[in-house]
N, C-alpha and C positions, 0 to 999 in steps of 0.2 A: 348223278353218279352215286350208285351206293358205294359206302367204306364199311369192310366185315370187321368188328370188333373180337378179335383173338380174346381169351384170356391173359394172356401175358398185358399185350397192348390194356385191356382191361386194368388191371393191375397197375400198370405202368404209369397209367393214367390219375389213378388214385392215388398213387405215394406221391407224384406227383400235386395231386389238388393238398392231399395230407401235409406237405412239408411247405407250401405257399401259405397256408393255413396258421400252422405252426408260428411261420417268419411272419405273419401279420400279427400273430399274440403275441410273438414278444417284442415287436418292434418298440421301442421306447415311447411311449405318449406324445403328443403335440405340447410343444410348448406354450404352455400357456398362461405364464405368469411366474411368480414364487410365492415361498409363504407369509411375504405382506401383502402381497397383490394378486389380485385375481382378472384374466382378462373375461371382459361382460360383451364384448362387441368387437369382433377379428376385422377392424376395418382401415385399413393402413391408410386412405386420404385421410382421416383424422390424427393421423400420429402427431400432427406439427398443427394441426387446429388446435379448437379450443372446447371444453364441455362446460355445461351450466346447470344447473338443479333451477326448474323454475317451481317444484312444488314436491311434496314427499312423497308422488310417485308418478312423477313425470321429470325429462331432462332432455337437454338436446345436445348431439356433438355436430361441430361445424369444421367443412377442414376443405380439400381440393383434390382433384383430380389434374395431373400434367396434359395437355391437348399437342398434338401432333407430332412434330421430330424429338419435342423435348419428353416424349414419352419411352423414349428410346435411344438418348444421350442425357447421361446424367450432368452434363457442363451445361446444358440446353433449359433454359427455366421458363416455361409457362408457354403458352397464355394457357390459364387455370381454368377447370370448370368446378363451381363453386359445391359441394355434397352436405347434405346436410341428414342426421340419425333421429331420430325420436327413440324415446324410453317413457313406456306408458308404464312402469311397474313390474311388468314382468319380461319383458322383450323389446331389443331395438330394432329399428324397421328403415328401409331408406323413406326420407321423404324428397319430395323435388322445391327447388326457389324457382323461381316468377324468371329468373337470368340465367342465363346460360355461359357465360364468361365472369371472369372476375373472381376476384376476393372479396372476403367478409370480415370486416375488421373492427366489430361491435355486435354485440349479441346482449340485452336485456329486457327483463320482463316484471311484471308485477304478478303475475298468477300464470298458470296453464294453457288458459286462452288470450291471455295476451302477453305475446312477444316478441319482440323486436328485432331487427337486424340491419347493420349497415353494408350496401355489397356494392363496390368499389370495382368497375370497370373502363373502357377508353371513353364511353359515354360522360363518362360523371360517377354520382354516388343517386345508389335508388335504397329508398327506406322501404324493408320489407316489413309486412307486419304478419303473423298467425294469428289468426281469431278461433283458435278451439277446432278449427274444420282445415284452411287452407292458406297457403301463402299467398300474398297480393304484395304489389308494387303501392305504397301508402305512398310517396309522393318523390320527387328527386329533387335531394337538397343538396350542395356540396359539405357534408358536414364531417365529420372525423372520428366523433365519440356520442354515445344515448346516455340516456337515463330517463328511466320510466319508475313512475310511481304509483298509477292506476288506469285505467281506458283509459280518462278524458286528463291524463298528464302525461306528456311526452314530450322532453327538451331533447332535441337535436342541436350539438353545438359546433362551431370548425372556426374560421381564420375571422376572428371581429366580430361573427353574425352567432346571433343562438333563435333558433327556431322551435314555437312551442306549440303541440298540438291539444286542445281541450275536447276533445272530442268531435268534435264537428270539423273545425275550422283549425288551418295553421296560419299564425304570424309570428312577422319576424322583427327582431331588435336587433340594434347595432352594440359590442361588448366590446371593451379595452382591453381584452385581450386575445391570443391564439388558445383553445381550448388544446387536450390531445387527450385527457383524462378527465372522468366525470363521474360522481358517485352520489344520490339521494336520498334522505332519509325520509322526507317530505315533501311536499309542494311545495313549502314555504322554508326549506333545508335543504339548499345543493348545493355541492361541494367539486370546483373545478381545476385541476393544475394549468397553469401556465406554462404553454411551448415555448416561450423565449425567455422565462424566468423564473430563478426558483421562490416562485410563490404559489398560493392557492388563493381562489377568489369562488363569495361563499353570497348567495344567493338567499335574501329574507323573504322573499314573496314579492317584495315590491322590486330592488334595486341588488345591484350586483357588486360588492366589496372588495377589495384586495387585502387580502393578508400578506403582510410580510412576514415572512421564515427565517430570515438572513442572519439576524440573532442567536437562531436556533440550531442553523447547519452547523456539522462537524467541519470542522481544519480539516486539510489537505496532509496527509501522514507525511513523515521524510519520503526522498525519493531511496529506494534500495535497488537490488536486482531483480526481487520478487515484485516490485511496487514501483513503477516507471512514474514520475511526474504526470501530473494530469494540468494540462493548462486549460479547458475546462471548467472545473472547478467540480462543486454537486451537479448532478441528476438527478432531479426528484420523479418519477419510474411508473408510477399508480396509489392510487388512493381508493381508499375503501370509509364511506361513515354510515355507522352503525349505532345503535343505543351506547355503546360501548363510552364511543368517542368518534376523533376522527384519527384513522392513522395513514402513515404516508410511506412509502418505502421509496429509497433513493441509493444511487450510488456515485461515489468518489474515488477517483483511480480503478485499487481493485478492490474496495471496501466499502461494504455491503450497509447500510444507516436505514433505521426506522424514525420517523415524526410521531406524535404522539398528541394528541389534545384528547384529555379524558375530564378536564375542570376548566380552569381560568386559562392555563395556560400552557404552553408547547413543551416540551422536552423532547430529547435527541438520543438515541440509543443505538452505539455500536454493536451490530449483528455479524458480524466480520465470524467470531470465532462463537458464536453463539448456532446461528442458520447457517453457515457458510456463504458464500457468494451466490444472490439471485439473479442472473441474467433474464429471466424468462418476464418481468417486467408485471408480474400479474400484484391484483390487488392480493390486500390480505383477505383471507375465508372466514370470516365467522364461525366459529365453533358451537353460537348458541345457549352459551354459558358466562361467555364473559369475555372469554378467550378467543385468539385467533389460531389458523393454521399458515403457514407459510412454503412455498417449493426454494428450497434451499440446494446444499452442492456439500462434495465429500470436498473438492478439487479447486485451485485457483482458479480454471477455468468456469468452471460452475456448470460444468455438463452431466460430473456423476450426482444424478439426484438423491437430496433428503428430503424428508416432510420431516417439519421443523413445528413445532407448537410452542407458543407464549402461554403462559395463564395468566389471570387475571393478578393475580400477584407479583407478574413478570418473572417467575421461572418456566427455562427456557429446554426441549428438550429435543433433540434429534434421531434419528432413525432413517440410514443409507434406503432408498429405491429397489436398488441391485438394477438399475436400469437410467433411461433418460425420460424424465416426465417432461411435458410441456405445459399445460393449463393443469388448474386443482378447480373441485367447487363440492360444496358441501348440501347434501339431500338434508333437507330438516328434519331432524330428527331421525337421520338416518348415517347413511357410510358416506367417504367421503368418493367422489370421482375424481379420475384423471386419465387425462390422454398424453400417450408418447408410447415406448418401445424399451421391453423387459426380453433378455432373451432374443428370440425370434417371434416373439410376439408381439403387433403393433394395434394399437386402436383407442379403445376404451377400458381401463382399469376400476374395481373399487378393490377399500384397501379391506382386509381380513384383520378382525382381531386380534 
């Protein structure tokens, strides 16, 4: 069928395209951050993952995808399919895991080509590894937390058992305790919290140690209206050892406490009115300098985020999100990342000077 174009119709046409035109330049911008943060990767299954720097211009974000009815009722939670981002420096990319189901509930590496991951389905737990090219299934251990210190170091540890890979070959040891946290400085330096106490047990190369803390935790505050009795007691959260020291984040009732070992011995430091309240349970970030970064809260709850920094001096300094972050992790020598939800913007964040 031909349609004869009139000049009117002509016309009509074009103030037409003209004033769509218009209403597209001035539509307001996508949201994409504010002027601490800037989004680097629009990828909402990471909002509630986790991101990590494994080198100064490589990173990875780990997070989930909802599979079937729960993707379309929000009361409906999972079964997940596990996504995972690379960041070579200039651009994030999807990559794919070795599983198709499940959650990832450890991610560490010692360099670019080696990284680590633990992914948690009805199976069990399968240790994924990157070798610089691809994801592979390294072996299926039931374990909870990693920690890698080179290829041929790799502790897998869970409920008694801590499993080590030298490169070749894994074997296993029996441990007196439940690991849930795990952080390394060396082969012969690792540092593990206790799931049923609050301690840390610290790894010489040969034999495995327990530290007692129990000197060093904070009291239980009065009970108020703001501050409900915790029967309970401390939670000690995540652990981070670094050249630094070793430090420890915990929490009691609704108050927020750092560990500390930077010499002989421990010290305890209320972060309550310092960081605000950390629920998000992550290690402290290396600044690189001396210093840590911490995801702290404006709110009792701890959901409006601050990035909080320590110096090495222990002054202490905050700066509100405008948003909810969920993981932090620091590029060497570079910005820092994080994942969560600024705005209407969800995914991958770095922070802007």
């Amino acid at each position: 069928m031909l349609v004869k174009l009139t000049a009117t119709g002509w016309w009509l046409g074009w103030a037409a395209a003209a004033a769509a035109g218009l209403w597209l330049r001035w539509t307001p911008p996508r949201d994409v951050g504010n002027d601490r943060w800037k989004l680097v990767a629009a990828q909402p299954s990471v909002t509630y993952g986790q991101v990590i720097a494994t080198g100064e211009h490589d990173a990875w974000a780990v997070g989930w995808d909802i599979l079937g009815v729960g993707a379309w009722l929000p009361v409906v939670d999972g079964p997940h399919r596990p996504t995972v981002f690379h960041w070579d420096g200039d651009r994030w990319t999807k990559s794919d895991f070795p599983v198709r189901r499940g959650d990832i509930s450890s991610v560490a590496a010692s360099a670019p080509s080696n990284v680590w991951a633990l992914a948690n389905d009805e199976s069990g737990t399968s240790v994924l590894r990157w070798d610089g090219h691809n994801w592979a299934i390294a072996q299926k251990l039931p374990g909870t937390c990693l920690a890698v210190t080179a290829d041929n170091d790799v502790w897998v540890l869970g409920d008694y058992k801590a499993w080590h890979y030298n490169g070749a070959t894994w074997s296993e040891q029996s441990v007196s305790f439940r690991a849930f946290r795990v952080s390394a400085r060396s082969a012969s330096d690792i540092w593990a919290l206790d799931g049923d106490a609050p301690c840390v047990h610290h790894f010489d190369g040969q034999v495995w140690t327990r530290v007692n803390l129990t000197p060093t935790l904070p009291k239980a505050p009065p009970p108020s209206d703001n501050s409900p009795p915790d029967p309970t007691g401390p939670r000690l959260t995540a652990i981070t050892a670094d050249p630094s020291g070793i430090w420890i984040t915990g929490e009691i009732g609704a108050s927020s406490f750092l560990l500390s070992q930077t010499g002989s011995g421990w010290r305890s430091e209320d972060t309550s009115a310092k960081a605000g309240r950390m629920i998000r349970d992550l290690p402290p970030v290396p600044d690189g300098r001396g210093g840590h970064w911490f995801l702290g809260s404006t709110d009792i709850n701890g959901y409006d985020s601050a990035l909080a920094h320590r110096a090495p001096s222990g002054h202490w300094t905050r700066v509100p999100s405008g948003g909810e972050l969920t993981s932090l992790s620091a590029v060497p020598g570079g910005p820092l990342l994080a994942t969560g939800l600024i705005g209407k913007a969800s995914g991958v964040f770095r922070n802007l000077p």
